[in-house]
Structure formats: structure tokens, C-alpha cells
VEXMI-605839 format. One record per atom (N, C-alpha, C): x, y, z; residue in three letters. Coordinates in steps of 0.1 Angstrom, whole numbers, plus 2048, in hexadecimal, padded with zeros to 3 digits. Example, Ala and Ser with C-alpha at 12.3 -4.5 7.8 and 13.67 -1.06 7.14 Angstrom:
VEXMI-605839
8847C784EALA/87B7D384EALA/8847DF84EALA/8807EA847SER/8897F5847SER/88180084FSER/
This chain:
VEXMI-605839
8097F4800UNK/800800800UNK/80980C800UNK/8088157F6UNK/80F8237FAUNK/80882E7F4UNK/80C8397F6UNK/8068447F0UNK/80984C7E5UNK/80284C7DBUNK/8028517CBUNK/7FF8607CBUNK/8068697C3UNK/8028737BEUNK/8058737AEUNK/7FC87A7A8UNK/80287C79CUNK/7F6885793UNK/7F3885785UNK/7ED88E77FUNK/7E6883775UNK/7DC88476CUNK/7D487D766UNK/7D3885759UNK/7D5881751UNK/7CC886746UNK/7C887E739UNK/7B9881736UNK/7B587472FUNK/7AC877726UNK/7AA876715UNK/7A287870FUNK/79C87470EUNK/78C87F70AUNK/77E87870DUNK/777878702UNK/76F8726FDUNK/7678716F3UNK/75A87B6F2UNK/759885700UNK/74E88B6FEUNK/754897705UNK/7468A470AUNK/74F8AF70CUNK/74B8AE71DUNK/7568B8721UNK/75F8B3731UNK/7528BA73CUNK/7518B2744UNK/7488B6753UNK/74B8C1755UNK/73F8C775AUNK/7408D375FUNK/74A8D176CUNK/7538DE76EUNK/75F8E1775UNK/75B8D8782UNK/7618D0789UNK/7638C8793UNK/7568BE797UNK/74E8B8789UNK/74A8B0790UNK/74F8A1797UNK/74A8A079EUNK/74F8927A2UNK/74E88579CUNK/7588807A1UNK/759870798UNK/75F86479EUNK/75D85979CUNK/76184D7A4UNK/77084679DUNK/77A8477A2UNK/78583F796UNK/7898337A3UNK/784828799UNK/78A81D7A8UNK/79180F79DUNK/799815795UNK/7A380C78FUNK/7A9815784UNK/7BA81278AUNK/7C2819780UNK/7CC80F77CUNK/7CB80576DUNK/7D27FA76AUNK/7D07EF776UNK/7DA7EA779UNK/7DA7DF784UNK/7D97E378DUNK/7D77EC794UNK/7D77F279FUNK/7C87FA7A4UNK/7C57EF7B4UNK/7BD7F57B9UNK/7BC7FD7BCUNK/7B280E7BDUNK/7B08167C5UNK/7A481A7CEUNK/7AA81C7D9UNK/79D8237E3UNK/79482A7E3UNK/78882C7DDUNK/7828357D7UNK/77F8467DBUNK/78584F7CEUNK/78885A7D7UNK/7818657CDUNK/77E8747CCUNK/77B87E7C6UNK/7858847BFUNK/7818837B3UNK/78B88D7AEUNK/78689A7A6UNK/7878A47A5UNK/7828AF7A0UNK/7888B4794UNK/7818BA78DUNK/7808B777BUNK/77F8C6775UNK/78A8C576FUNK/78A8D876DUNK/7948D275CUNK/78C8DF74FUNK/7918E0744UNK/79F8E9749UNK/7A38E473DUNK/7B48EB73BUNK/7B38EC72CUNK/7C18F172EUNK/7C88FA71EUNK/7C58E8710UNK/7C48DE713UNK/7C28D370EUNK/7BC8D1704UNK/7AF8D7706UNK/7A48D96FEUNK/7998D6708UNK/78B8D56FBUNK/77D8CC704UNK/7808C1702UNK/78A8B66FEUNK/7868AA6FEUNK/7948A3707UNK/7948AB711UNK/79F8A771EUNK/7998AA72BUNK/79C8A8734UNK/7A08AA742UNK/7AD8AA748UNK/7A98B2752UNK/7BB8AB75BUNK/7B98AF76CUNK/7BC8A4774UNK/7BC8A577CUNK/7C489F787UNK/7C28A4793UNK/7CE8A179FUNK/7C989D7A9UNK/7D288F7A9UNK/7D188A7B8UNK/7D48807C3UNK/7D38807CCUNK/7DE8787D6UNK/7D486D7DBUNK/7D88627DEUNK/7CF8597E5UNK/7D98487E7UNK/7D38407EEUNK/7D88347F5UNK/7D682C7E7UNK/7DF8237E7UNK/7DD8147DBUNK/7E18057E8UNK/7DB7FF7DFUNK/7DC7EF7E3UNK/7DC7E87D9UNK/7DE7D87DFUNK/7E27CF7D2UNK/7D17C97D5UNK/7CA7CE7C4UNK/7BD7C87C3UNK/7B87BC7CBUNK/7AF7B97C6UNK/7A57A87CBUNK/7A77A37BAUNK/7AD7A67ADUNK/7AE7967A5UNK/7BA7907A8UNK/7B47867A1UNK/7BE7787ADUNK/7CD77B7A1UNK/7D17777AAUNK/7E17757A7UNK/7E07647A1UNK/7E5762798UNK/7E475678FUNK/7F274B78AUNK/7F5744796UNK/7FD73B792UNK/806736782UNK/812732786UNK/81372E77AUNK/80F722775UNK/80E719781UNK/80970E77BUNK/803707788UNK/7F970078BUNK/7F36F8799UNK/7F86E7792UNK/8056E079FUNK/8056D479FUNK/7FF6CB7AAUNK/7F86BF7A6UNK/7F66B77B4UNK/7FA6A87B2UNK/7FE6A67A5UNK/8076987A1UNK/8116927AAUNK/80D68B7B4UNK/8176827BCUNK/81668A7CBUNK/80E6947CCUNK/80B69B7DBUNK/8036987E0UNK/80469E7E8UNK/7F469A7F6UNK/7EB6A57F3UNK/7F36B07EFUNK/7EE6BE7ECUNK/7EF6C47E0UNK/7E96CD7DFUNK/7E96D57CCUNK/7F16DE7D5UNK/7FC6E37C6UNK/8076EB7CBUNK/8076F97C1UNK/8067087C5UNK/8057117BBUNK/8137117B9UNK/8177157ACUNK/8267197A6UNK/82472579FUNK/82E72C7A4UNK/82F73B79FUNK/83F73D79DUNK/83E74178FUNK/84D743788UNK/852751787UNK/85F755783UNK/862762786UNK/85B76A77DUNK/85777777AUNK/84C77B76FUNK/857783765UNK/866782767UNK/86E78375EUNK/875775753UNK/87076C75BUNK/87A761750UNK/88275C757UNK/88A76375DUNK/89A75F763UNK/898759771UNK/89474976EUNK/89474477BUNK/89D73A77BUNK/8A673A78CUNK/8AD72D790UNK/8AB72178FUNK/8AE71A785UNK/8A770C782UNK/8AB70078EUNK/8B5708797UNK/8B96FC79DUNK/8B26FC7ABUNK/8AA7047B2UNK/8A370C7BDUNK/8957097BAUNK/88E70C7CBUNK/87F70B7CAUNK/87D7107D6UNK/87271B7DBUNK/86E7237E8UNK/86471A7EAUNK/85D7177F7UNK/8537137FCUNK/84A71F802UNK/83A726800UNK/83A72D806UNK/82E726809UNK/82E729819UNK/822725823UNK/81C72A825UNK/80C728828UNK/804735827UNK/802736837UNK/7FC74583AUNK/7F4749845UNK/7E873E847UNK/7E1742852UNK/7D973685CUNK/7CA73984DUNK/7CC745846UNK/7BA742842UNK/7BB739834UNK/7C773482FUNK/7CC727825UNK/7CA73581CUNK/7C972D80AUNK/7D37317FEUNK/7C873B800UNK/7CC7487FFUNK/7C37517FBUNK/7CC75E7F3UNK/7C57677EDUNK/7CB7717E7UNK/7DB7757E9UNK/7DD77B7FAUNK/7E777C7FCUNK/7F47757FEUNK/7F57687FCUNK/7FB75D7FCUNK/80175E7F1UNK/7F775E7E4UNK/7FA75A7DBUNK/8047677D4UNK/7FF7717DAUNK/8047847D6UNK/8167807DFUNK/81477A7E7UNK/82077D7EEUNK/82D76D7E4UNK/8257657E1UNK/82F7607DAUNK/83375D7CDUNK/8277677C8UNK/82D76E7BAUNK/8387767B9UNK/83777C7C7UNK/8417897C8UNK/8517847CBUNK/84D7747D4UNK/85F7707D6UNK/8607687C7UNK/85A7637C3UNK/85E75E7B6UNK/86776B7ACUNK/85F7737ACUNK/8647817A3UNK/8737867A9UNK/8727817B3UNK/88078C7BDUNK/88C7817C0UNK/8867757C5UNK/89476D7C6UNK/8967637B8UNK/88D7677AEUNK/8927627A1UNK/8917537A1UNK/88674E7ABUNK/88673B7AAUNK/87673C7ABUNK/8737307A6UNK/8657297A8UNK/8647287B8UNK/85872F7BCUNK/85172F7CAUNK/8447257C7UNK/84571C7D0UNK/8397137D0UNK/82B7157DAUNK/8217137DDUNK/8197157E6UNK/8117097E4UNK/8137067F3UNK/80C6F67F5UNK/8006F97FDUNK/7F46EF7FAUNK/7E56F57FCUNK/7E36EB808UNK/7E96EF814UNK/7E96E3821UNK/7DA6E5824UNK/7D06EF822UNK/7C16ED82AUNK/7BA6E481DUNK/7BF6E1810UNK/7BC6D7803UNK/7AE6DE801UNK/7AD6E87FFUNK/7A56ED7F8UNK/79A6F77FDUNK/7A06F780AUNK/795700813UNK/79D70F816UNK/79171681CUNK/79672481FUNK/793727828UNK/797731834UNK/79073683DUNK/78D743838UNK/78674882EUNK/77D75282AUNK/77475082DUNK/768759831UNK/75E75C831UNK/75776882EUNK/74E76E829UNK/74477D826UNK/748783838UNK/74277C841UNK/742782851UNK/74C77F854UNK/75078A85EUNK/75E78B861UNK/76078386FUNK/75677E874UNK/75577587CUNK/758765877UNK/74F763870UNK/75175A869UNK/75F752862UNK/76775E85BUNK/77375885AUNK/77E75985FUNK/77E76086AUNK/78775D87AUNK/78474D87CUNK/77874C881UNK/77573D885UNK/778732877UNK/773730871UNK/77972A868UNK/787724864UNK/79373586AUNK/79F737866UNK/7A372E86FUNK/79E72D87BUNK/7A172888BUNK/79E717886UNK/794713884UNK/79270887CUNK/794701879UNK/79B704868UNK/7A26FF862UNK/7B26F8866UNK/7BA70586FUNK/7C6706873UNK/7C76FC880UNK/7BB6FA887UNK/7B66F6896UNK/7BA6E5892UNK/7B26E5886UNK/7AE6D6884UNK/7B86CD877UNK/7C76D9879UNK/7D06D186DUNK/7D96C8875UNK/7DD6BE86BUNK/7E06B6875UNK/7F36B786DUNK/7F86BD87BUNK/8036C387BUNK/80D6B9876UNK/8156AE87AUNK/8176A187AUNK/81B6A186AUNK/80D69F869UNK/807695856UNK/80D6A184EUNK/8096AF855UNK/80F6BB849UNK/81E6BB845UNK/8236B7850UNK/8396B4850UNK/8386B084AUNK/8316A4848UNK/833699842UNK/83669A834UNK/8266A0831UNK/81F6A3827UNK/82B6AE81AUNK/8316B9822UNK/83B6C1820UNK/8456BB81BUNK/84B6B4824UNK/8556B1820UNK/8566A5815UNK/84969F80CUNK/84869A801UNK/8476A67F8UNK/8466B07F9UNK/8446BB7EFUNK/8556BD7EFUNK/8596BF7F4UNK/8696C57F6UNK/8746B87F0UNK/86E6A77F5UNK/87469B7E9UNK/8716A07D7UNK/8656A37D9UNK/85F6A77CEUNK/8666B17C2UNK/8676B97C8UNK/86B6C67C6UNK/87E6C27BFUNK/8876BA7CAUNK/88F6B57C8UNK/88E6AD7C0UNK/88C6A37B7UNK/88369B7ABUNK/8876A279FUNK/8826AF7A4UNK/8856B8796UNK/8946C0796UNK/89D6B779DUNK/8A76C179DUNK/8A86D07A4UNK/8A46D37ABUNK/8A46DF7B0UNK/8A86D67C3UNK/8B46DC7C1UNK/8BC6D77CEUNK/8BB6E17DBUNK/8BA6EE7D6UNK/8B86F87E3UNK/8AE6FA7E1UNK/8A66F47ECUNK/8966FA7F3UNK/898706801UNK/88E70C7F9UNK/88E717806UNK/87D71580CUNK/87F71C81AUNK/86D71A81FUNK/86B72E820UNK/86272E824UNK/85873A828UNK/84B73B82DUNK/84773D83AUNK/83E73B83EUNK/83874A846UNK/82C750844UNK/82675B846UNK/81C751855UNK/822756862UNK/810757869UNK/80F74986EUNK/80774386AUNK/80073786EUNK/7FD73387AUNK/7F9740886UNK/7FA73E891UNK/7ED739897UNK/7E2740895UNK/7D773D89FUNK/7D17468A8UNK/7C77468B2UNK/7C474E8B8UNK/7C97528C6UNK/7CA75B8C9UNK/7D175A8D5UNK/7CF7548E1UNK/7C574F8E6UNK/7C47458EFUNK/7C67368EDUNK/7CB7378E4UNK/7CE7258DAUNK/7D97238DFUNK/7E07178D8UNK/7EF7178D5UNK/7F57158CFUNK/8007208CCUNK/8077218BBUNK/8097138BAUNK/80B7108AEUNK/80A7078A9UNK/81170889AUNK/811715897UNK/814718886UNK/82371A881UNK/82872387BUNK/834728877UNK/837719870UNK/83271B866UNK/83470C863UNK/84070A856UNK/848715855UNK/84F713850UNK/86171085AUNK/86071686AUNK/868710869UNK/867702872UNK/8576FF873UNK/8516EF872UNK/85A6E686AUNK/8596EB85CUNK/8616DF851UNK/86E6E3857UNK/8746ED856UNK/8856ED84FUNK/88B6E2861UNK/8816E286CUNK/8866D7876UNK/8866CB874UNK/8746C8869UNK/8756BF86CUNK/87F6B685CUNK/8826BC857UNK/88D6B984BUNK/89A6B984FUNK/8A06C085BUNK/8AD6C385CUNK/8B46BA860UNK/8B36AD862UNK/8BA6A2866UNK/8BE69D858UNK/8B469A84FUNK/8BC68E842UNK/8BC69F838UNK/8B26A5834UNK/8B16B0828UNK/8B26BA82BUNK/8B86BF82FUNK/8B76CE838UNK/8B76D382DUNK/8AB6E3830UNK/8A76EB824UNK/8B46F6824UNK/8B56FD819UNK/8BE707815UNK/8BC714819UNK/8B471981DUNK/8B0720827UNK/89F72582DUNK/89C725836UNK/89272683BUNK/890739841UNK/88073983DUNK/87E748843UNK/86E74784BUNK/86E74E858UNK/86075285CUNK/85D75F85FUNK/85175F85CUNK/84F76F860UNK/84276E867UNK/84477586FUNK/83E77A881UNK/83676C885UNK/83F761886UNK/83675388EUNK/845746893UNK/83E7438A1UNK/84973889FUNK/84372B8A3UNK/84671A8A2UNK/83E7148A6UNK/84270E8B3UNK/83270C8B9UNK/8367048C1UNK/8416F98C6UNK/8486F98D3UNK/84F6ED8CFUNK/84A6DE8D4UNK/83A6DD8D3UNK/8386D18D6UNK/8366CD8C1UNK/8376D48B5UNK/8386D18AFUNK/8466D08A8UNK/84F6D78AEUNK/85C6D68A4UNK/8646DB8B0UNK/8726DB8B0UNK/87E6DD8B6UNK/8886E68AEUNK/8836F28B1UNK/88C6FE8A8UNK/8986FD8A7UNK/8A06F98AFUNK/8AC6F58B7UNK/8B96F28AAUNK/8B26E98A3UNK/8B86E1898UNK/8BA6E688EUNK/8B16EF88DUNK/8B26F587DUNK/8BF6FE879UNK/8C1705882UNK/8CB70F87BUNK/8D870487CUNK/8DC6FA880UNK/8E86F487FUNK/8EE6EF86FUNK/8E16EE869UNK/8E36ED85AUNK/8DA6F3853UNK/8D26FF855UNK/8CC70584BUNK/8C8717852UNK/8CF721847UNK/8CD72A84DUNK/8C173384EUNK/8C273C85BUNK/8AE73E860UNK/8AD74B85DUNK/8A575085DUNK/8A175D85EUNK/89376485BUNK/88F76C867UNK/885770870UNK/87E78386FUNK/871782873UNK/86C78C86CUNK/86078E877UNK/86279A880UNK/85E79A88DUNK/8577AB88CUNK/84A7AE892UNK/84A7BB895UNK/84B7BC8A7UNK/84C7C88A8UNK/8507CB8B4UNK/8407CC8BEUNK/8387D18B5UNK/82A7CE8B8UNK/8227C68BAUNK/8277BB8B4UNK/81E7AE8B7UNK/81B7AC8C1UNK/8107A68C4UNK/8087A38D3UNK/8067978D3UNK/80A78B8C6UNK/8067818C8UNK/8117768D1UNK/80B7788E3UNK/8127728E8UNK/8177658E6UNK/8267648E5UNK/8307558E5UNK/82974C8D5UNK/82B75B8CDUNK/82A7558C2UNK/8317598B7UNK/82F76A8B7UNK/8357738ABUNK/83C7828B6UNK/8357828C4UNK/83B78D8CDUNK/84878F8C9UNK/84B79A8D1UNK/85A79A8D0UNK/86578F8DFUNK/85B78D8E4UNK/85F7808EDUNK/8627748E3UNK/8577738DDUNK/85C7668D1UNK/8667678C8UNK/86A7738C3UNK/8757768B8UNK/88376D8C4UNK/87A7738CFUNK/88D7768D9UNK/88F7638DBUNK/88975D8DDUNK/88074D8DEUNK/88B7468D1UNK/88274B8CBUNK/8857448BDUNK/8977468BAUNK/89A7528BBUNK/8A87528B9UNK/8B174C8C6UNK/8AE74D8D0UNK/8BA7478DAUNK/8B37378D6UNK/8A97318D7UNK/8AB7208D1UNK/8B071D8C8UNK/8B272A8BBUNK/8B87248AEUNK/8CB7238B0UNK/8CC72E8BDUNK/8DF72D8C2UNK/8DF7218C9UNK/8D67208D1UNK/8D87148DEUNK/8DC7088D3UNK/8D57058C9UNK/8D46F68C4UNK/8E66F68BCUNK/8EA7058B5UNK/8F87038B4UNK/9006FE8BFUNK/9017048CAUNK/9057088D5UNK/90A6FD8D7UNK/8FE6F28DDUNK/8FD6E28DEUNK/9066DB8DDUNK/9046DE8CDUNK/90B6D08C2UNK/91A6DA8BFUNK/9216E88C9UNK/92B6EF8C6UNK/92B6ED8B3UNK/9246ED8B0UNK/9266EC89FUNK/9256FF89EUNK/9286FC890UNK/92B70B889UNK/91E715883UNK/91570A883UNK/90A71287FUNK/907719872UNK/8FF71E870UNK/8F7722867UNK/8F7734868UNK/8F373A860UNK/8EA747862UNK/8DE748864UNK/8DD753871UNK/8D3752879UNK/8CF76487CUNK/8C476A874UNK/8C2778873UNK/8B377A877UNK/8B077A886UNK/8A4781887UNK/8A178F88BUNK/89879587FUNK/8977A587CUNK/88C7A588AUNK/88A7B588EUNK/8817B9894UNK/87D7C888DUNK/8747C888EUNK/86D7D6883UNK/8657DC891UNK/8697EF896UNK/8627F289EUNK/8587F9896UNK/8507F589EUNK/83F7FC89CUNK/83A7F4895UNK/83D7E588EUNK/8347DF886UNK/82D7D488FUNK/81E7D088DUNK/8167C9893UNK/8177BC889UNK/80F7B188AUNK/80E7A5887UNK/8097AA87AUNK/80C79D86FUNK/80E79A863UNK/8127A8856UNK/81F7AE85AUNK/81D7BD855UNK/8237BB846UNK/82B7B1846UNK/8297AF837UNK/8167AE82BUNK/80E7AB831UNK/8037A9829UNK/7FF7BB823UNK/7FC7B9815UNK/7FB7C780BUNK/7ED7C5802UNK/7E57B8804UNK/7DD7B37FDUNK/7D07B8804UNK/7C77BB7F8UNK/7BD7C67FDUNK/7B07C080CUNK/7AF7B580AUNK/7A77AD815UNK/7AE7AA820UNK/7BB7A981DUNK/7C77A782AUNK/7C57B0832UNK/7C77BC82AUNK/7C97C9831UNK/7BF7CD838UNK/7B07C7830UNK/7A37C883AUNK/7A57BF844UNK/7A87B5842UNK/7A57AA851UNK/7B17B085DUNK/7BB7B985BUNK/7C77BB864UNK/7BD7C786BUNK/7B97D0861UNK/7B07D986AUNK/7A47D6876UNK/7A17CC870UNK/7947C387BUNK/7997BF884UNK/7A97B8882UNK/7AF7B288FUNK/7B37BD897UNK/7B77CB892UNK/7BA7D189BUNK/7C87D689AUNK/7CF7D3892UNK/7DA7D188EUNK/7E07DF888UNK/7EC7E488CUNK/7F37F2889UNK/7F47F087DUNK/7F27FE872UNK/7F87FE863UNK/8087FB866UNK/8087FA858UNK/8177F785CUNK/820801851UNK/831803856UNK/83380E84DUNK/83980583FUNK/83980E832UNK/83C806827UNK/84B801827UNK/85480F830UNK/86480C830UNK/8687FC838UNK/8607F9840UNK/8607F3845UNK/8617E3841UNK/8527E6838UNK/84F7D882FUNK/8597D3823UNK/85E7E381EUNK/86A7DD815UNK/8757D7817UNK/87B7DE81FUNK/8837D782AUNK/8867CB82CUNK/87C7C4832UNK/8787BC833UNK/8767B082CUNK/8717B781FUNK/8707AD814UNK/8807AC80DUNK/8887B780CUNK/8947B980CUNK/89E7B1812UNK/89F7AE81BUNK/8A27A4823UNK/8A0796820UNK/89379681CUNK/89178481CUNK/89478380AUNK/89578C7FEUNK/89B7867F3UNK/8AB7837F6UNK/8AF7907FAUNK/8C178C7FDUNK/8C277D801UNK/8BF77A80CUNK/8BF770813UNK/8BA76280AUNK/8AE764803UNK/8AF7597F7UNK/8B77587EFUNK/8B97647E6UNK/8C57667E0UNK/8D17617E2UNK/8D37607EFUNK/8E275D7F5UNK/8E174D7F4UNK/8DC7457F9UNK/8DA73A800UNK/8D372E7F1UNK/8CE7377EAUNK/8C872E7DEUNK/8CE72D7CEUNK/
């Protein structure tokens, strides 16, 4: 989301509104806009112009972002693949990106279009709810749902499940797997349970350890995984706001959590370890990477601080290097 100014001018096939009437413009090319007033005054042009000025918010629309291709041949799950939108992709590489707790929905798919485009490799997105959403019209409705679906996955079968996608993926030659995982936490009286990307890179890191692993604002439980292990052969890195509230999950208690278990497990085995970078961003609240126009509505319902854009690039800045490096 950022803020546009600029000037318009556009020829018309008839003659021009009288001086400032109003008008609705809620699409300019690809890009959504907020619906806003603009005022309508002739110039030196002629009658068959306008021109006008004006400032206002953008977002990334509601049409779907569209895969390069959906596999489910030899999976448990249908998997989206999204290629670089230049050409120039690493043939020997493959990102895993994990979705947040409401499964494949718009934003998911917007955010791994975008690592495909940036770290130059096929990003995959595996459909672990198989086909379900936690959407709903009521905003009640698909909280509960979101709770649900995530409530009732069966954590275990998912490793499992993953880590055939990642044999898989290996099949085709592509030797450095990376993960990514947004969220997947739950409600806050629950128990985390999510971060389920660096779920896999533990539960791989004994025979296939991934090539590098990333989470942003989640970590998991450790009655499902043992962070401990990962960084001794696969390097981590973490994406934390300072605002988060979601206790002993994404807080900044958890950032601090998650990085002294990922030293401890070097520590242990005195081995040399891996790289291990977890960011903290002050003033950002939970899930501040999402730019997707329904996202951005559901973060407002939760309650959730805007977030700033320096912040988000950053951020995103950070996690291409780091694929880049590693892949």
C-alpha cells in the first residue's frame, strides 16, 4: 500500500463536465483504488480533454493472482507453482511457501508470486487445508473457520506430507529447497501450533536438511518440532514486529525464544553452525508483510497497527538476499 500522486489526462469522446463535477475512478490498470473525488476543470487542451489532480492510497486488487501451473501428481496435496515473471529462473532451486492459518487465498498466492519474481526460482505453494478456506462473507465466520481448519490439521501427517513434496521437488533436480512460512498461528487462547515452516526445515534436518529456511512473525510449538536442530545445518532467518501481542508465538518474547534455541542446539553439538538472523521491526504488529486488499481488511478487524511501507521492504529485502545467497 503506498501513496500516489500524480496528474491525469484523458481523451474523451464527448464534451467535458461542467467545472468540478464529481466522479468515481476505482481502477487504474492493475491497480486497485480507494474510491476517491476528483474535480474536473477544462484547460488550454481543448473540449475534448480534461486534467486532473490527485493524491490517494493503492492496494494490490481482489483478481486472483494465477499460478503457473497447479500439480498434484504423486502428492497428498495440489501444489500452486509460480515462475519468475521474467524468464530467468534457477533451474536447480525451489522455495516452499506456506500459507497463513485462513489456507491458499489471494494473499499467499500475491506473496509467492513476488518471491518467485525476486529470488529468481520457482516458489511452490502446497494446499495443506486440500481444498478448503477459512473465508467467509461474516467476519465472524471466517475467524472461526480459520480456527478450524488449523485446529483440526493433523500436524504429524503434514511433515510428513511436506516432506514428500521436497523428495519431490528433488526428482526434478532442483537440489536447494528453501521454506517460507507467513503466520499459521491460531487464536490466542489456543496453542501455537504453526510456523510451519520451520516445522519442516526440523523435521528434515537429520537426513535432508533444507538450504535455507525463513519465518515471519510465528514459531512452533515445541511439542511439535525441536528448533534446536535446525540451524546446525540449515541457515534461519526471522521476521518479528515489536508490536505483536501474540503471546509465545510471534511477540517479541518469541523472536528472543526462537533465536537463543536456534544457538543452544549449535552450542550442544559445539558444531559451527549455520546462519542465524532474526530481524525485529519497531512499531510493526502481526502479519505486517500482508498488502493484499482483504488482508489489509481482516488486520483492521483484528485490531492490528498499519504498518510502515520502509519497513515492509526491508523486510522483504532481507528475505531475497538471503534466498539469493543460499539458493
Amino acid at each position: 500500500m503506498r501513496l500516489i500522486s500524480f496528474n491525469i489526462i484523458k481523451r474523451l469522446n464527448f464534451q467535458p463536465p461542467v467545472p468540478k463535477q464529481q466522479i468515481n475512478l476505482c481502477q487504474i490498470r492493475n491497480l486497485h483504488v480507494k474510491p476517491f473525488v476528483l474535480g474536473i476543470n477544462k484547460n488550454s487542451f481543448g473540449n475534448n480533454y480534461f486534467k486532473v489532480g490527485c493524491s490517494f492510497l493503492i492496494t494490490r486488487r481482489m483478481s486472483s493472482t494465477k499460478p503457473a501451473a497447479e500439480v498434484s501428481e504423486g502428492l497428498p496435496f495440489k501444489t500452486l507453482r509460480f515462475l519468475p515473471k521474467s524468464g530467468q529462473e534457477k533451474k536447480g532451486s525451489a522455495i516452499i511457501v506456506l500459507q497463513e492459518w485462513w489456507g491458499i487465498n489471494e494473499q499467499i498466492k500475491v506473496h509467492a508470486q513476488h518471491i518467485a519474481d525476486n529470488a529468481n526460482t520457482l516458489a511452490v505453494v502446497p494446499d495443506l487445508y486440500k481444498g478448503k478456506l477459512g473465508l467467509s462473507q461474516e467476519v465472524r465466520s471466517h475467524y472461526q473457520e480459520a480456527s478450524h481448519l488449523m485446529s483440526n490439521l493433523d500436524w504429524k501427517e503434514s511433515l510428513v506430507e511436506l516432506e514428500a513434496l521436497v523428495d519431490s521437488l528433488k526428482k526434478e533436480n532442483r537440489e536447494k529447497i528453501g521454506s517460507i512460512g507467513f503466520c499459521m498461528g491460531g487464536e490466542f487462547h489456543k496453542p501455537r501450533v504453526g510456523a510451519v515452516s520451520l516445522a519442516l526445515a526440523s523435521h528434515v534436518a537429520a537426513k535432508k536438511p533444507l538450504s535455507a529456511v525463513v519465518t515471519c512473525y510465528g514459531i512452533p510449538s515445541p511439542t511439535i518440532c525441536d528448533v534446536s536442530v535446525i540451524a546446525i545445518k540449515t541457515p534461519v532467518q526471522g521476521h518479528f514486529g515489536s508490536e505483536d501481542k501474540h503471546t509465545g508465538f510471534s511477540d517479541p518474547n518469541a523472536a528472543y525464544s526462537l533465536e537463543r534455541n536456534l544457538e543452544e542446539g549449535i552450542e550442544r553439538l559445539d558444531a559451527s553452525g549455520k546462519e542465524i538472523a532474526i530481524y525485529r521491526y519497531d512499531g510493526e504488529d502481526h502479519a505486517f508483510l500482508n498488502n493484499e486488499e482483504r488482508s489489509l481488511k481482516m488486520r483492521k478487524e483484528q485490531g492490528f497497527l498499519d504498518f510502515n511501507i520502509k519497513n515492509q521492504e526491508l523486510a522483504w529485502n532481507r528475505i531475497f538476499e538471503f534466498f539469493n545467497k543460499y539458493l
